[in-house]
C-alpha positions in Angstrom: -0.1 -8.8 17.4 2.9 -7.2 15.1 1.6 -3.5 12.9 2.6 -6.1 9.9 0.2 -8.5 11.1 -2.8 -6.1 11.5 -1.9 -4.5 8.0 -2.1 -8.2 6.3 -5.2 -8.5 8.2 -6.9 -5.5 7.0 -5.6 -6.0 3.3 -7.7 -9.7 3.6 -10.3 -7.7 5.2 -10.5 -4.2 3.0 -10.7 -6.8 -0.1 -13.1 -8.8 0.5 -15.5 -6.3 2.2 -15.0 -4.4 -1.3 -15.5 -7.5 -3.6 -18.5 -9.0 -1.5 -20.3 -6.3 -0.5 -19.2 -3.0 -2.5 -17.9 -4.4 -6.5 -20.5 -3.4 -8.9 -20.2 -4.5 -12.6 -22.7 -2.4 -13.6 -20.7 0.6 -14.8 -24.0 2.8 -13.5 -23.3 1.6 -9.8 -19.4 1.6 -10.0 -18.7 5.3 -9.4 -20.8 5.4 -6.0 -20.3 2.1 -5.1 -16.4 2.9 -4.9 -17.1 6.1 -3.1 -19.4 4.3 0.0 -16.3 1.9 0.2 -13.8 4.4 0.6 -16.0 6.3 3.4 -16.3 2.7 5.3 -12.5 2.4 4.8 -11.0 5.0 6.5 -13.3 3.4 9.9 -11.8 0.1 9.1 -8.0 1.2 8.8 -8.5 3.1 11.6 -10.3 0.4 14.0 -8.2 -2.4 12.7 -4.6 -0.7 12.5 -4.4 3.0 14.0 -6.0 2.6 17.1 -5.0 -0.7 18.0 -1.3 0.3 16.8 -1.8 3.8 19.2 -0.8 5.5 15.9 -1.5 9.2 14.8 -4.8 9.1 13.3 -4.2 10.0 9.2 -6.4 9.5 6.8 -6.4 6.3 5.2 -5.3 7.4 1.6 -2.4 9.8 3.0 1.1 9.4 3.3 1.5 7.5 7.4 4.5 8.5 7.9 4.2 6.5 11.2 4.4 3.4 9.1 7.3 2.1 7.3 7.5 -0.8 4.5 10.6 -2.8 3.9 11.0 -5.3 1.2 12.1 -9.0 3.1 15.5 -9.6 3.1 15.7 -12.3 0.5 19.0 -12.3 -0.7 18.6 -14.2 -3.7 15.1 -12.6 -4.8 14.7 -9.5 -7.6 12.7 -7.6 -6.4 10.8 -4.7 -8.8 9.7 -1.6 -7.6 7.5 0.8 -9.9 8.2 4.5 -9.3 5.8 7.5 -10.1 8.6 10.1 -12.1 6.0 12.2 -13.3 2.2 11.9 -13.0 0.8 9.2 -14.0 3.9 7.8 -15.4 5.7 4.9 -13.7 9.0 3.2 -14.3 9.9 -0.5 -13.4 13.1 -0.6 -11.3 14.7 -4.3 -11.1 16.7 -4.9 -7.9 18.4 -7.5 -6.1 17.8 -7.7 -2.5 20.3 -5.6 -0.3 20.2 -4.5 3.3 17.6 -1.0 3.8 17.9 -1.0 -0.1 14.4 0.7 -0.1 12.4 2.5 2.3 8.5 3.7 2.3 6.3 5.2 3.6 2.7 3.5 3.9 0.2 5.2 2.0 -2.6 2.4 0.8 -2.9 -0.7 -1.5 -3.6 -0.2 -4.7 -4.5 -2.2 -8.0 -3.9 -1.1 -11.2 -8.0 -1.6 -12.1 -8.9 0.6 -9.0 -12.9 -0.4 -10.1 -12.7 -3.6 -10.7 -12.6 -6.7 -7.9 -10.0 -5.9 -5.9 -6.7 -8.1 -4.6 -4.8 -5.3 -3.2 -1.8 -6.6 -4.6 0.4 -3.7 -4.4 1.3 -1.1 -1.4 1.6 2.7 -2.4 3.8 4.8 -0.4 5.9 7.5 -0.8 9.6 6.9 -0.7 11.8 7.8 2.2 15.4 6.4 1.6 16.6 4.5 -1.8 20.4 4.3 -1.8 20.8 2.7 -5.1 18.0 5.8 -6.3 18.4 8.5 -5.0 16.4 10.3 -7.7 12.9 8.9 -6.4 13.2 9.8 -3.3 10.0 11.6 -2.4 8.3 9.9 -5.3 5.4 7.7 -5.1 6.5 4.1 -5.2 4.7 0.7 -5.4 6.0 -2.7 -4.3 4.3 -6.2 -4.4 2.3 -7.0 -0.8 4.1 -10.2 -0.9 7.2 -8.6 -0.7 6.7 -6.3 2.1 7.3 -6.0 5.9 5.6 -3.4 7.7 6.9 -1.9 11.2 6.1 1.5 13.2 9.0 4.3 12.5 
């Protein structure tokens, strides 16, 4: 099995753990429910991606620098990419597709409504090489899971 298909995997798997067994509407149970999930996913990244991967263990919510996300070479597609340029405030880049146009590093997925049910739409990384940008890289970035390919640097 590919690192992109153990990440898809454990995106399916992360979600639906959190909305079946974690989500709490009750904004009483929220706060700790989130915090018991978070414990429980560091063990799952690691059991469903590290180790099988033979990866450097690092904490689920850090920056893996072992893992790398591409967006799919889809000439034809825009592509957006929403960049942290100061904290918590995030621009919307619009590109088309080019080759390496935009390289991260895998940090986690992320929702916008990080309490609410979860679809884990988006990966969070930290970019690593933007040609057309050069100003965000370093920055945190976020691209659509859709979009993404995953490999081992």
């Amino acid at each position: 099995m590919s690192l992109h298909d153990r990440i898809i995997q454990f995106r399916l798997a992360s979600r639906h753990l959190y909305n079946t067994y974690f989500y709490s509407p009750s904004s009483d149970d929220v706060l700790d429910a989130e915090e018991r999930y978070s414990n429980v996913l560091e063990s799952l990244f690691y059991n469903m991606v590290s180790y099988p991967e033979g990866l450097k263990e690092i904490p689920y919510y850090e920056t893996q620098t072992n893992i790398v996300v591409f967006l799919k070479n889809e000439a034809q597609r825009i592509y957006h990419i929403d960049v942290e340029t100061s904290s918590g405030n995030w621009e919307r880049v619009r590109i088309q597709k080019s080759t390496n146009a935009l390289k991260m590093n895998f940090e986690c997925f992320f929702d916008w409504d990080e309490l609410g049910i979860k679809d884990n739409r988006y990966i969070k990384g930290v970019i690593v090489s933007f040609p057309e940008y050069k100003e965000y890289i370093g920055k945190q970035g976020l691209i659509e899971a859709e979009d993404a390919i995953f490999l081992n640097s």
